[in-house]
C-alpha positions in Angstrom: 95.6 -12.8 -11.2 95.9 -16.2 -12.5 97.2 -19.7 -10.9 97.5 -22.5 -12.6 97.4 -26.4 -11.4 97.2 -29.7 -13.7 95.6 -32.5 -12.5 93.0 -35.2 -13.8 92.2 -35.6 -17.5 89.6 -33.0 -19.5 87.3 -35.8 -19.5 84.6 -34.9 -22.7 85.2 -31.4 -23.5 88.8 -30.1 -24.5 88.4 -27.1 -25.7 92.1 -26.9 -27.5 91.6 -30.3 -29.7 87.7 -29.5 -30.5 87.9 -29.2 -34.7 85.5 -26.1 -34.5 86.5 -23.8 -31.3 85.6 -20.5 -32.9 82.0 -22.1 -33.7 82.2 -23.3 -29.8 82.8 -20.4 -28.6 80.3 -18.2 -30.2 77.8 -20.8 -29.3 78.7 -20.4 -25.6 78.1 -16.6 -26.1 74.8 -16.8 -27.9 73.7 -19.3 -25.5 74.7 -17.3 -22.6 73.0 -13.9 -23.9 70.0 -16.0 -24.9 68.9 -17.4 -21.8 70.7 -14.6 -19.2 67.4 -13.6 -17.9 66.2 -17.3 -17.1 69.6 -17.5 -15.6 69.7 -14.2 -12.9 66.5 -16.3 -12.0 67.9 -19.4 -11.4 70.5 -17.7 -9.4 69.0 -15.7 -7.1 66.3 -18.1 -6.3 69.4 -20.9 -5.4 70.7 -18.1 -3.3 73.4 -15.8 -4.6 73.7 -12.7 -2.3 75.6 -9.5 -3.6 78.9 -9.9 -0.9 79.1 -13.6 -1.4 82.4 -14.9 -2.6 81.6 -16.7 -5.3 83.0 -20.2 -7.3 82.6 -20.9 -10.5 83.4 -24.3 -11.7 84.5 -24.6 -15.6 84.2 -20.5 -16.4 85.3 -21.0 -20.0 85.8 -17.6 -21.8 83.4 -16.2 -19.0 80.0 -15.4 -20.4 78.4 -16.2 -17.3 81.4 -15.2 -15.0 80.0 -11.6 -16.2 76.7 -12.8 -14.9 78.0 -14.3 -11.4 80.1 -10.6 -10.7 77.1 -8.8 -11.7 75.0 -10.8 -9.0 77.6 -10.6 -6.3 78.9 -7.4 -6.8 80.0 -6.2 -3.5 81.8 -10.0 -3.0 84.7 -12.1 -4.9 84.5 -14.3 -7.6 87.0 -17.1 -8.4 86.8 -18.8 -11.7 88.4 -22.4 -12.1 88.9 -23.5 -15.8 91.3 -26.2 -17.1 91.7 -24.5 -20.6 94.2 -21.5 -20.6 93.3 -20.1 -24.1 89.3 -20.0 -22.2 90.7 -18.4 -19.0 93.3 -15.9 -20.7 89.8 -14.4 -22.2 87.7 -14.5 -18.9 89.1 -10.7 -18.0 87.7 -9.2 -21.1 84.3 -10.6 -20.6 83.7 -9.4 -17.3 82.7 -5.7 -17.8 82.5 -5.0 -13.7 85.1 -6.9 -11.3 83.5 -7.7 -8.2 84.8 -5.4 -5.0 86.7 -8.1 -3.6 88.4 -9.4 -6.9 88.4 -11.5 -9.2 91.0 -14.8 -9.2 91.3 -16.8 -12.0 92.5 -20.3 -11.5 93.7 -23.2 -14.3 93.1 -26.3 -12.5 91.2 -28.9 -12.7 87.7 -29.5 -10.4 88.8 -32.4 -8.4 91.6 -31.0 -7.1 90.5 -27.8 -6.6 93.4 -25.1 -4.9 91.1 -23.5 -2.6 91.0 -23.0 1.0 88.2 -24.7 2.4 85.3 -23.6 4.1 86.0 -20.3 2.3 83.3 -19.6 -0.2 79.4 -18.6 -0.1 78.2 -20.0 -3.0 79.4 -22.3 -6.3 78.2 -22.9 -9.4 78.8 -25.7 -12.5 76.9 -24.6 -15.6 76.9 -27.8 -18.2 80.1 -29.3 -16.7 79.6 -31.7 -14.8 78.5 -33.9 -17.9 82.0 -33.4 -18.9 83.9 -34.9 -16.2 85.0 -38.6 -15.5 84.5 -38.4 -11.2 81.8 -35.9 -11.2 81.0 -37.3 -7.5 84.5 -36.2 -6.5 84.1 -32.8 -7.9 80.9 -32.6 -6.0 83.3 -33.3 -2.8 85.6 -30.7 -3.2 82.6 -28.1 -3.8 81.6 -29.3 -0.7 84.7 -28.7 0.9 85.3 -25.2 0.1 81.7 -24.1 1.2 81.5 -22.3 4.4 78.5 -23.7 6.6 75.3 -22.9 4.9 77.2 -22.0 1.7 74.7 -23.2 -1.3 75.9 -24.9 -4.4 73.8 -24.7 -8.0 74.3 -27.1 -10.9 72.6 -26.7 -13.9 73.1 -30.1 -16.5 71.8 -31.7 -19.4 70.1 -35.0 -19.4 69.4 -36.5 -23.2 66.2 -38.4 -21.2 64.6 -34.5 -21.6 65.0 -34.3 -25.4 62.2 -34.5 -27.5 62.3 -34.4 -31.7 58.5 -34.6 -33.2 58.5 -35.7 -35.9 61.8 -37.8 -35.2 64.2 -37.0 -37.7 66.6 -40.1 -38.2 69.9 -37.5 -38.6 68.8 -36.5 -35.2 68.8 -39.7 -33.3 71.9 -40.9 -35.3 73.5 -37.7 -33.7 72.2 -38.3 -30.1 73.3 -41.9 -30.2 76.5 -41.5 -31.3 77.6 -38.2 -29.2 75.7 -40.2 -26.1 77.9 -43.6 -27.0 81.2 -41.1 -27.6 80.9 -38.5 -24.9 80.9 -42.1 -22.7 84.2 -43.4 -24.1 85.2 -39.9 -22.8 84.3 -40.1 -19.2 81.1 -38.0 -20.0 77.8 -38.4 -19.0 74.9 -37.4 -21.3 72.4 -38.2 -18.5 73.6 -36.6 -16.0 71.1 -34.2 -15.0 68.6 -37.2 -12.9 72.1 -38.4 -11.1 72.4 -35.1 -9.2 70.5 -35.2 -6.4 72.0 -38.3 -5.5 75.5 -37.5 -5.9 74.6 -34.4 -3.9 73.4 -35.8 -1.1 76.0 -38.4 -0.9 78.9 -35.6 -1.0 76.8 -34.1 2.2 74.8 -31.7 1.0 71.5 -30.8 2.9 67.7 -29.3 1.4 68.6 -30.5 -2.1 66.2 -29.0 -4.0 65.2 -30.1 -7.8 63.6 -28.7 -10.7 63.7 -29.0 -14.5 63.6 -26.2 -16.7 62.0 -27.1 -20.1 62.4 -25.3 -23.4 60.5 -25.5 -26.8 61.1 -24.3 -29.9 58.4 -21.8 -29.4 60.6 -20.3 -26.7 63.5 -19.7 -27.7 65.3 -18.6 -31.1 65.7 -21.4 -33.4 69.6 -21.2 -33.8 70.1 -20.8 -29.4 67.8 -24.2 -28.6 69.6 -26.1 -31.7 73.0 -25.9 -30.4 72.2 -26.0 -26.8 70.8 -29.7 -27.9 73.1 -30.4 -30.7 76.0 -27.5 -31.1 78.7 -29.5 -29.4 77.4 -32.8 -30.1 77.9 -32.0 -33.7 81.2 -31.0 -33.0 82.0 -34.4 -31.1 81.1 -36.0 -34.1 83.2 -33.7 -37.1 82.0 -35.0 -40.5 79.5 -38.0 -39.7 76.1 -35.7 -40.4 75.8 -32.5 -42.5 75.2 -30.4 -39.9 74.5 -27.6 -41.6 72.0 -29.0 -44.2 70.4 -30.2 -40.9 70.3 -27.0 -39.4 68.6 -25.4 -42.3 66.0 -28.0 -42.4 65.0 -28.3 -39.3 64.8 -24.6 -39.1 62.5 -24.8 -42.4 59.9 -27.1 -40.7 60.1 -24.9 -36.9 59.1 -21.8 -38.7 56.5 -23.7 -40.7 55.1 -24.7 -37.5 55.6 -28.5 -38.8 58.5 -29.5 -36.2 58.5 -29.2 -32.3 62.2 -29.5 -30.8 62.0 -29.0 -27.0 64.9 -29.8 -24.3 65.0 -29.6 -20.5 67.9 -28.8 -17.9 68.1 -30.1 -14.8 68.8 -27.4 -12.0 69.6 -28.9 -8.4 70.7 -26.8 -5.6 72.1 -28.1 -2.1 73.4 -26.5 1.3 76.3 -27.2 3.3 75.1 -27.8 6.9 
């Protein structure tokens, strides 16, 4: 089942004008496969019980919704994505529906159609970065938690990347998806804001951690566009990418070149 609601503005991430969605969306795949173990763990330690109903904020073609119905399998997921080429795919990548169903909404998140105090627990994987008012989307989460419902975000903050040695292509591309992802309504340092905006909204026993990741870690190819994928693809034709790609993955194997990132994951409670 499907509704469908307009609303605000896709802030920095529009799936339907990005010059590259088939590269997008595989990266959202191969990120999602590589780093699904660190993710179960993240989601049961912020709480996820197997007859929750369960919210997920900005599902895209629902990689992790798979995830979230596998976690909560006796409960209910609902799925909330502005994109309706993302959410027509969402079915298919779900291999086991949750007992109580699975609802897929188009809408955007600060206007969500949701009855309130209805759900257990809500997540936002890398979208709040995306969105002009994340503070009101943080509201309406709020809003459609029952009492002692729990609410996980996990977002990038560019304050956690580190390049050694710097490679100028590299900065040139932080600077300039930081500087455009702005002009967008996005937020590249999102991730330290959280806990504030969290606690403003009304959310109780915050709880922060980082999660840091080195090119030791993970596959070369998963940690480079986690970092970098869909800055490159803010940016079209101003870096060779590719030629970037290949050698920075030269100097990783070589053991010349350390890339590491880090994710923020914060976690409230509705009281």
């Amino acid at each position: 089942m499907t509704e469908k609601h307009e609303h605000m503005s896709t802030g920095s991430y529009n799936f339907e004008t990005l010059n590259d969605s088939d590269f997008q969306a595989e990266r959202l795949r191969q990120q999602a496969e590589a780093v699904r173990g660190m993710e179960i763990g993240i989601l049961r330690s912020a709480g996820i019980q197997s007859g929750h109903d369960v919210l997920e904020l900005g599902c895209g073609p629902g990689f992790v919704s798979d995830l979230l119905a596998e976690l909560a399998p006796e409960g209910s997921l609902t799925v909330v994505e502005p994109s309706p080429i993302l959410l027509a795919q969402v079915a298919d990548n779900i291999r086991n529906k949750p007992a109580r169903g699975l609802l897929r909404i188009q809408a955007y998140g600060d206007c969500l159609p949701i009855p309130e105090a209805s759900m257990d627990f809500s997540y936002a994987r890398f979208v709040l970065q995306h969105i002009p008012q994340p503070e009101t989307v943080i509201s309406e989460i709020h809003r459609t938690l029952r009492s002692g419902g729990r609410f996980c975000v996990v977002d990038s903050d560019d304050g956690l990347v580190v390049f050694y040695p710097e490679d100028p292509r590299v900065n040139q591309l932080l600077r300039t998806a930081q500087t455009t992802q702005a002009e967008k309504g996005g937020d590249r340092f999102i991730g330290r804001k959280l806990p504030n905006m969290m606690a403003k909204a009304g959310f109780v026993n915050i709880n922060s951690r980082v999660l840091a990741l080195t090119s030791s870690e993970l596959p070369f190819n998963v940690l480079f566009n986690i970092l970098l994928g869909y800055k490159a693809s803010l940016l079209s034709d101003a870096i060779d990418i590719k030629q970037l790609f290949q050698d920075l993955s030269e100097q990783v194997a070589s053991g010349c070149q350390l890339i590491a990132g880090g994710v923020f994951i914060v976690t409230g409670e509705k009281s």
